[in-house]
DOKEMAR-894674 format. One record per residue: residue in three letters; y negated, z negated, x negated of N, C-alpha, C in turn. Coordinates in pm, whole numbers, plus 32768, in hexadecimal, padded with zeros to 4 digits. Atoms other than C-alpha are relative to their C-alpha. Layout:
ALAYZXYZXYZX/...
***
This chain:
UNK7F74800C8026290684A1C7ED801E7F707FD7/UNK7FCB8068802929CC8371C7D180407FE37F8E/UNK7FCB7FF480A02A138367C64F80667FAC7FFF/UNK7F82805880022ADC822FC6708082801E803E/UNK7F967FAA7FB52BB8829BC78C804480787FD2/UNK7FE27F52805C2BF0841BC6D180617FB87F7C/UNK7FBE805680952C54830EC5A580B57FD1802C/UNK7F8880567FBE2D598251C68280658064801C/UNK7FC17F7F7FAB2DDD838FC729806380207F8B/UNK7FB67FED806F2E1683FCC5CB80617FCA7FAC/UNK7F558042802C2F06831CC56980747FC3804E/UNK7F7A800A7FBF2FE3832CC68B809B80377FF6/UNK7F417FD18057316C8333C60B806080078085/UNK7F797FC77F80326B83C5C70680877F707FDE/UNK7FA0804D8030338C82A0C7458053803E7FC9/UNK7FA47FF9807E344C8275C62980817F987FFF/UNK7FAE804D801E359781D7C5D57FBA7FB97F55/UNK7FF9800A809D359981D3C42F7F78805A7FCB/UNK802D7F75802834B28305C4477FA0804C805C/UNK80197F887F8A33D6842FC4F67F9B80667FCD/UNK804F7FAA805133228556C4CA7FA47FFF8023/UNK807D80087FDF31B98596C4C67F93804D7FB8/UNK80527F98804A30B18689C4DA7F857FD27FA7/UNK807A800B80522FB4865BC3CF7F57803A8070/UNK804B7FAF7FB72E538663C4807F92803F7F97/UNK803A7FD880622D84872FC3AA7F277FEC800C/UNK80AD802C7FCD2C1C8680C40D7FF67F8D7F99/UNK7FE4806B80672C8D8577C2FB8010803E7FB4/UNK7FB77F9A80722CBF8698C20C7F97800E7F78/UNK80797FC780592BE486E5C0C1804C80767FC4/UNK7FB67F887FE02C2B8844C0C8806480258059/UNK7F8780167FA62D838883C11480747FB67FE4/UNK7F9E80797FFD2E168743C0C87FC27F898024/UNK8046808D7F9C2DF3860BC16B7FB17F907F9D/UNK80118078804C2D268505C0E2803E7F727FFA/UNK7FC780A080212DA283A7C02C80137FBF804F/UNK7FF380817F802D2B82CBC13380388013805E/UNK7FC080037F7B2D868357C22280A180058015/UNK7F85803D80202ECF835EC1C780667FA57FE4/UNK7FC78066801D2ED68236C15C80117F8D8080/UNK7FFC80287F612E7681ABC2CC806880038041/UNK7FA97F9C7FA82F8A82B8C35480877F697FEF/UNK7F7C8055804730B381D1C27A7FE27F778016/UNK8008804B7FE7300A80C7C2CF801D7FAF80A0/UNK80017FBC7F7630058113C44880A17FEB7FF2/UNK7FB47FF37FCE31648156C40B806E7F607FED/UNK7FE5805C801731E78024C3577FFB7F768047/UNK7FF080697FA331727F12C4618021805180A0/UNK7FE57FA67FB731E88020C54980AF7FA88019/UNK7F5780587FFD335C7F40C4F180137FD27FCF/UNK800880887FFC32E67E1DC4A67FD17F788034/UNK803E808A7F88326E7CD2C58A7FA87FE57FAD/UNK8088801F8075312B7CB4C48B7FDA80908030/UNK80677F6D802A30197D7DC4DE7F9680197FC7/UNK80687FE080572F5A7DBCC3B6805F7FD37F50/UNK7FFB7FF780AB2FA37E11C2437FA67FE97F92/UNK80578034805C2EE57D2DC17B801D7FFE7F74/UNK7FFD7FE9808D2F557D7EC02B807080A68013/UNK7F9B7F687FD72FD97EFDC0287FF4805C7F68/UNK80097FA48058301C8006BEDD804D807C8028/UNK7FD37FA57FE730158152BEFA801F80627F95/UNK7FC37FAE807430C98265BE127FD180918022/UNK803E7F3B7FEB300483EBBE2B805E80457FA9/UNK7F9980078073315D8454BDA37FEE80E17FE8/UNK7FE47F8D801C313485DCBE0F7FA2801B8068/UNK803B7FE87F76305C86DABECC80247FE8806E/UNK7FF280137F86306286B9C0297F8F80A08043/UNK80517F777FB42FFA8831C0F6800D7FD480AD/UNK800080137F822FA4884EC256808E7FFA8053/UNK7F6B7FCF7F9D30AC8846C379803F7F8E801F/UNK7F93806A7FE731C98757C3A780307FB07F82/UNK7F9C8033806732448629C2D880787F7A8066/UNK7F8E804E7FCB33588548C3177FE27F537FC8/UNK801C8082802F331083B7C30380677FCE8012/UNK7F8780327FE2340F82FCC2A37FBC7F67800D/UNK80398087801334038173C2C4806F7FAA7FCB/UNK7FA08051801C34E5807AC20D7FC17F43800B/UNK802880AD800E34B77EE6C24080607FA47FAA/UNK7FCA8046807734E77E21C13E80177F4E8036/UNK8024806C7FEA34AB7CC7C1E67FC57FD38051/UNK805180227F6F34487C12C334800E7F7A7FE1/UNK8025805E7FB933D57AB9C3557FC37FB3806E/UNK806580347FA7333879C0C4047F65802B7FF7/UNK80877FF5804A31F979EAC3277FCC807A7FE4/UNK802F7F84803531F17B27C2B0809080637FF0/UNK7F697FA5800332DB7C71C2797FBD80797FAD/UNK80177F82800E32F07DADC1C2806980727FD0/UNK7FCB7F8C7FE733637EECC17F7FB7806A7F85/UNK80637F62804033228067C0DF8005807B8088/UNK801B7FAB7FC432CB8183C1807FE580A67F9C/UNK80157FAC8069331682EDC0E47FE780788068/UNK80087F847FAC326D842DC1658026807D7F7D/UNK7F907F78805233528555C1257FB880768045/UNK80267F7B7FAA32F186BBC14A804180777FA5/UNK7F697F6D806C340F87F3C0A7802A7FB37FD7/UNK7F678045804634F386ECC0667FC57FA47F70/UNK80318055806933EC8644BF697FB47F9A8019/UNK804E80738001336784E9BF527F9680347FC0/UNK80767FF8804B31FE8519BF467F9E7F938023/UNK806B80797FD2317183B4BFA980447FAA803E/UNK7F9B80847FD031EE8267BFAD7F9C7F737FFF/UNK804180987FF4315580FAC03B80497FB48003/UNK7FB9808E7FF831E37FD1C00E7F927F958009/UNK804D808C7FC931587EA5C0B6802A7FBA801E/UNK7FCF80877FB7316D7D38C11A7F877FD9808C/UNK803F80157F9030C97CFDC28E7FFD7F6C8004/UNK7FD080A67FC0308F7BCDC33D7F7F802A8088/UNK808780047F802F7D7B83C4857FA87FD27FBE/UNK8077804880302E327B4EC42F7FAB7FB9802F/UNK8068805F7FA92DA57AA0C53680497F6F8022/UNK7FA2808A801D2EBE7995C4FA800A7FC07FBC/UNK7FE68012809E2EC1796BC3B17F647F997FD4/UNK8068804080042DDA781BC33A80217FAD7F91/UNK7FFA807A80912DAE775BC1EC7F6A7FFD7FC2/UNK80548024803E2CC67705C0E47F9B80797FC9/UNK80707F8C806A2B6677D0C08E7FBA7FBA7FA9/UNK8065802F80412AA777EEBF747FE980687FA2/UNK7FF07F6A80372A5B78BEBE477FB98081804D/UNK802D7FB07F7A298D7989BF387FD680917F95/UNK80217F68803429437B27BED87F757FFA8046/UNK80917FEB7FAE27CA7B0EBF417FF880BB8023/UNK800C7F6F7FDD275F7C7FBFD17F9B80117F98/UNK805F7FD0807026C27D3DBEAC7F677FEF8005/UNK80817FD17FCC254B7D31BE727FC480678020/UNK80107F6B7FCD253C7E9CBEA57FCF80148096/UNK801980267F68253C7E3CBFFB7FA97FE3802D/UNK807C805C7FE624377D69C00B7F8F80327FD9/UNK80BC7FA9801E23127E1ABF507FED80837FCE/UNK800B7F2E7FE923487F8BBF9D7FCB7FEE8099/UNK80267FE47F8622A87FEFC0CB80638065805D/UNK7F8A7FC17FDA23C78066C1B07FC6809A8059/UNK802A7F777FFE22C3819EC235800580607FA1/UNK800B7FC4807122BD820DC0E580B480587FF1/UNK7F4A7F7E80192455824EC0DB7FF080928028/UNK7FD17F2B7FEE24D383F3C0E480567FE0802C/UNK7F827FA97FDB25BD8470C1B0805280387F92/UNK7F817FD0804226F784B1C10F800180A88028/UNK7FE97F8E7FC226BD8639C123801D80817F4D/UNK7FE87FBE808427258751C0117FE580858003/UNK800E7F897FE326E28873C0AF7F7080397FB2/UNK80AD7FC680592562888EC002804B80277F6F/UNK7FC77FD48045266988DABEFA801F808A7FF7/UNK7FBB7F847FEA273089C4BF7280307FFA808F/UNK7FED800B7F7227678A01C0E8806F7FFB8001/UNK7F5980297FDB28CF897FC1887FE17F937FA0/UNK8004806D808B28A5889EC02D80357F75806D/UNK7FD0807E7FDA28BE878BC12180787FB1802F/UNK7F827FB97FC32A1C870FC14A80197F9D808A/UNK80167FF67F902A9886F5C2A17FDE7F4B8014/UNK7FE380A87FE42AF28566C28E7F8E7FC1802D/UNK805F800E7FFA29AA852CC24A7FB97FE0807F/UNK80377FC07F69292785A5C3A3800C7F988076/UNK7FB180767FAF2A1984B6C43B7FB37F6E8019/UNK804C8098800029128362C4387F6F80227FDF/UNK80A380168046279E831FC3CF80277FDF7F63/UNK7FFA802B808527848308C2497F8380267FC9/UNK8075802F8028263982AFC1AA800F7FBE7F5A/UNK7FFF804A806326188276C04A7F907FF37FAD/UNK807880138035253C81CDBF757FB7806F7F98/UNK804F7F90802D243482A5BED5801F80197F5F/UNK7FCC8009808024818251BD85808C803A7FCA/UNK7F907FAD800C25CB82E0BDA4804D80678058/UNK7FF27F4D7F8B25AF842ABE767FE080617FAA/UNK7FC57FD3808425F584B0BD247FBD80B48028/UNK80127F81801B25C78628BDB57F9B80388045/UNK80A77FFE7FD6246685E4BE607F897FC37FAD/UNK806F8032804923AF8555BD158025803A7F8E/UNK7FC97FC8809F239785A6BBB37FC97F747FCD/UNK800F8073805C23C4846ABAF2806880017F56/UNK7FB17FF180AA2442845EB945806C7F96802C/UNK7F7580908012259583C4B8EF7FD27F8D7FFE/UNK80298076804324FD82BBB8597FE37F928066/UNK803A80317F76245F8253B994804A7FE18079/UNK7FBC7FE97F7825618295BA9D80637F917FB5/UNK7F75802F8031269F81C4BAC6808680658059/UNK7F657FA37FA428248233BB3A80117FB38075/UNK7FCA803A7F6F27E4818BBC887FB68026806A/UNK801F7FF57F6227AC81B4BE0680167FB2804C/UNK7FDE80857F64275680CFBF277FD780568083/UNK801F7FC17F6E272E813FC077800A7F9C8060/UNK800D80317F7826F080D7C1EA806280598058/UNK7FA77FB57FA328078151C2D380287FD48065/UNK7FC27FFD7F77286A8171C424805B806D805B/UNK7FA47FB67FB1295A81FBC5177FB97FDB8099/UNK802380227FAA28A2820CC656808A7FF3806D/UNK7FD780267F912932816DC78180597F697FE1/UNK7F80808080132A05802CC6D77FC37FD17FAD/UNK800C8047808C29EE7F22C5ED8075802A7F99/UNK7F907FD780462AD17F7CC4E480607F857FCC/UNK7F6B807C80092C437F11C4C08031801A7FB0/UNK7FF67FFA80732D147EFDC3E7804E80727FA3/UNK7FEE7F71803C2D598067C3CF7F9E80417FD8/UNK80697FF180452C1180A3C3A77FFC80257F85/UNK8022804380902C047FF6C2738045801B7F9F/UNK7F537F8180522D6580B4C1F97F9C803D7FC7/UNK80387F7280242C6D81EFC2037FA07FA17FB1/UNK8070800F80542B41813CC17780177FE87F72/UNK7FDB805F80592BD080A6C07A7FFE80817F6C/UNK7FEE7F6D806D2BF58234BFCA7F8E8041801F/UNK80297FC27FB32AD082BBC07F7F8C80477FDF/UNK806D7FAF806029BC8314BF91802A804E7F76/UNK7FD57FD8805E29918414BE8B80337FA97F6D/UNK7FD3802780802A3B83E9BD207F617FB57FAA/UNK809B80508001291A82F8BC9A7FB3801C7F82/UNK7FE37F9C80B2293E83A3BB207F6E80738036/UNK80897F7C7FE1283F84AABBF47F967FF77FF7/UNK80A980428032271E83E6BBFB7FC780037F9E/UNK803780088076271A83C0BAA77FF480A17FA4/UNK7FF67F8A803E27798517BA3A7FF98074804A/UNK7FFE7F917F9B276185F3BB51809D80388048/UNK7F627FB27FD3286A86D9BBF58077801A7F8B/UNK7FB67FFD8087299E86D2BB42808880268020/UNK7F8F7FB67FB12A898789BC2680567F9C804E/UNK7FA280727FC12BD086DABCC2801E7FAE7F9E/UNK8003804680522BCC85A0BC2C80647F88805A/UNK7FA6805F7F872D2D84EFBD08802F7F867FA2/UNK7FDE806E7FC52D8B83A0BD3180AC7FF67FD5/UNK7F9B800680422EDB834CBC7080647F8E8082/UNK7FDE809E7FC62F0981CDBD2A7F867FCE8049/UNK807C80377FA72E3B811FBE2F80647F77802D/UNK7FDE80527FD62E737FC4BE657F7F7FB6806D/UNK806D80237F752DC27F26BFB480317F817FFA/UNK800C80867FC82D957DCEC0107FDE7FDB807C/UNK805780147F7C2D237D63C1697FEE7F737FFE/UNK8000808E800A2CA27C1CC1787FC57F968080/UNK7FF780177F752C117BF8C2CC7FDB809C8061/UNK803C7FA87FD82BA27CCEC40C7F70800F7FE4/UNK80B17FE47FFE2A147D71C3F17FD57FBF809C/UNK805680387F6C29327C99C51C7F7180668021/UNK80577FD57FD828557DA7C510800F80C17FF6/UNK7FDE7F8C7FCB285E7F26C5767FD480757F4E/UNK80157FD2806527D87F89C42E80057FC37F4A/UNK7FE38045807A283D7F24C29F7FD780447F88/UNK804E8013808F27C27F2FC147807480307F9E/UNK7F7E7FD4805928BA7FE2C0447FA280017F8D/UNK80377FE08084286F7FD8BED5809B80297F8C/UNK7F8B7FF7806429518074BDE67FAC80317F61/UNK802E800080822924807DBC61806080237F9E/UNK7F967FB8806729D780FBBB40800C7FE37F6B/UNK8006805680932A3B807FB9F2806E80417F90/UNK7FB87FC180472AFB80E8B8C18028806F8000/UNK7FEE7FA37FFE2B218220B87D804C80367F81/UNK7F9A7FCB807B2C5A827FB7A8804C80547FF2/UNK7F947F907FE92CFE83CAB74E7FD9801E80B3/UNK7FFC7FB67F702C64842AB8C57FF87FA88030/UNK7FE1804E7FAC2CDA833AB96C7F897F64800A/UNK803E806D7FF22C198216B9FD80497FAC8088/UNK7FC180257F732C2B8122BB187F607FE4803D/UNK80627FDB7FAA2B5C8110BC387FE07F7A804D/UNK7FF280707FA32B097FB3BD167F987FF7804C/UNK803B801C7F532A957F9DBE727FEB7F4F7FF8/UNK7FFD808F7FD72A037E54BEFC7FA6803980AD/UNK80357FA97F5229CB7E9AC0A57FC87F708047/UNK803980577FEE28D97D88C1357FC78055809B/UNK803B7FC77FA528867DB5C2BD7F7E7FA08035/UNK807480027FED27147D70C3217FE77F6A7FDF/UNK803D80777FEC27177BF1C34880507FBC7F76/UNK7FFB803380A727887BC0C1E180B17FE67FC4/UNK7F798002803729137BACC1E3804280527FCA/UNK7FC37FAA805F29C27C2EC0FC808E8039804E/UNK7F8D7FE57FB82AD67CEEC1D38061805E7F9D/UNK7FB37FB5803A2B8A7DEBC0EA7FC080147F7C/UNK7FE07F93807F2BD97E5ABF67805280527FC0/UNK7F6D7F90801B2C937F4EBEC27FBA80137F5A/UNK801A7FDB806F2CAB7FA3BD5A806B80697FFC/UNK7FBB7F7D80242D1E8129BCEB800680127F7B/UNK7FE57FC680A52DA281C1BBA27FBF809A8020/UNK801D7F5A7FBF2CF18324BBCE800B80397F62/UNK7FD27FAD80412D12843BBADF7F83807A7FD6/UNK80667F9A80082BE48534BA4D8039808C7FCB/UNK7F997FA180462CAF864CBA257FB080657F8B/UNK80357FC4808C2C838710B8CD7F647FD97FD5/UNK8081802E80062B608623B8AA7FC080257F87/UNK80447FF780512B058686B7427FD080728038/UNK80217F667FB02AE287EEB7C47F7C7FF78032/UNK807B7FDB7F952A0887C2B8D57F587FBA7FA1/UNK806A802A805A291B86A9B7EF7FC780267F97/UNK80287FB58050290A8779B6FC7FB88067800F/UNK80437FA17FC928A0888BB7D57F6C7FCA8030/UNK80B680417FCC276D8797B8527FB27FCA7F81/UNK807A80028038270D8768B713800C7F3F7FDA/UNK7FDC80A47FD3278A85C5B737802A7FF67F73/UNK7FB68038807E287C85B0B5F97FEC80AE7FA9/UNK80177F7C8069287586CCB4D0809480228009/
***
């Protein structure tokens, strides 16, 4: 199977004036709602969809309401076209309710040339883990189906240290993060890809504490900063502060030959977190 191609397919938008409808594909789904990234791709997809910039290098997204299988309605508004750059929002409606909104500024990326420096080296994680050693991203030794569908959709490999529900390691010991090795066979990844990647691993709170039910994604802000030169990339996400529930989450996406191509930082949410920590035994 051509994972990449199945990817592309999936975010094909029927012409649009202002607008159009569109079936949700449910192979991007965790359960029976679609996952983040991929959603966030979809709006992304739709946004240089009507604009002369193709690529949304700085994009925020709003998880304002569920979203169920079936049909939603994308709207698109543009806020701004230049020479340089342009942008816009993008709101997906479904019963007459805003349940997901992007706003982004595009530009070309293979045009676009100034000053480097400040460089994001690729984690050492990278470097002195043995990349045989990574797990499959699988959940089913859990609980069968456990795995959700999105998942399925690419190669995902994560480091051993944080395959959280194939080791037994103490709090103390573990941290709230996950890196992985991922691919979409058949493409280098673009910069829809990197939409989805950018949301694409579990809540990172798991590692450290285990399962902790649905634990969603409030805000996701993405960055793109160039294309990946290589068919496979390096994701590390980590997690910090933890207040009243709530924390935030930050991605850094590095593809093979060391560039730093995409980040994203999330506000996520541990829902009735004393509850559940209390139930493990974590806080009194």
């Amino acid at each position: 199977m051509n994972q990449y191609k199945q990817f592309q397919n999936a975010l094909v938008l029927n012409e649009f004036d202002k607008g159009c409808n569109y079936e949700l594909d449910n192979r991007y789904f965790v359960g029976k709602t679609p996952h983040g990234g991929y959603l966030n791709a979809l709006m992304h997809k739709a946004l240089i969809s009507k604009l002369p910039h193709s690529s949304a290098i700085s994009s925020s997204v709003q998880y304002l309401d569920r979203i169920d299988e079936g049909e939603v309605y994308i709207d698109v508004e543009v806020f701004k076209i230049s020479r340089g750059s342009s942008s816009g929002i993008v709101k997906i409606i479904q019963d007459d309710r805003i349940c997901c909104t992007f706003t982004g500024t595009c530009t070309d990326l293979d045009v676009i040339d100034g000053f480097n420096d400040l460089e994001t080296p690729i984690s050492q994680l990278f470097n002195t883990s043995n990349h045989e050693d990574y797990i499959k991203l699988n959940y089913d030794m859990i609980s069968k189906g456990f795995t959700p569908s999105f998942i399925k959709q690419l190669k995902c490999v994560i480091h051993p240290d944080h395959a959280w529900w194939n080791r037994s390691i103490s709090i103390e010991d573990s941290e709230a993060r996950c890196s992985a090795i991922l691919e979409m066979e058949g493409g280098i990844p673009d910069q829809f890809c990197l939409s989805f990647y950018a949301d694409i691993l579990p809540p990172v709170v798991t590692n450290k504490y285990g399962a902790l039910g649905w634990v969603p994604t409030i805000t996701l802000t993405t960055f793109i900063r160039q294309l990946p030169t290589t068919k496979r990339v390096f994701a590390d996400f980590k997690a910090r502060d933890i207040n009243k529930g709530y924390f935030e989450q930050d991605c850094n996406i590095w593809d093979l030959n060391g560039n730093l191509v995409a980040s994203s930082r999330q506000l996520t949410r541990i829902l009735k977190s004393e509850e559940k920590l209390k139930e493990k035994g974590i806080i009194k």
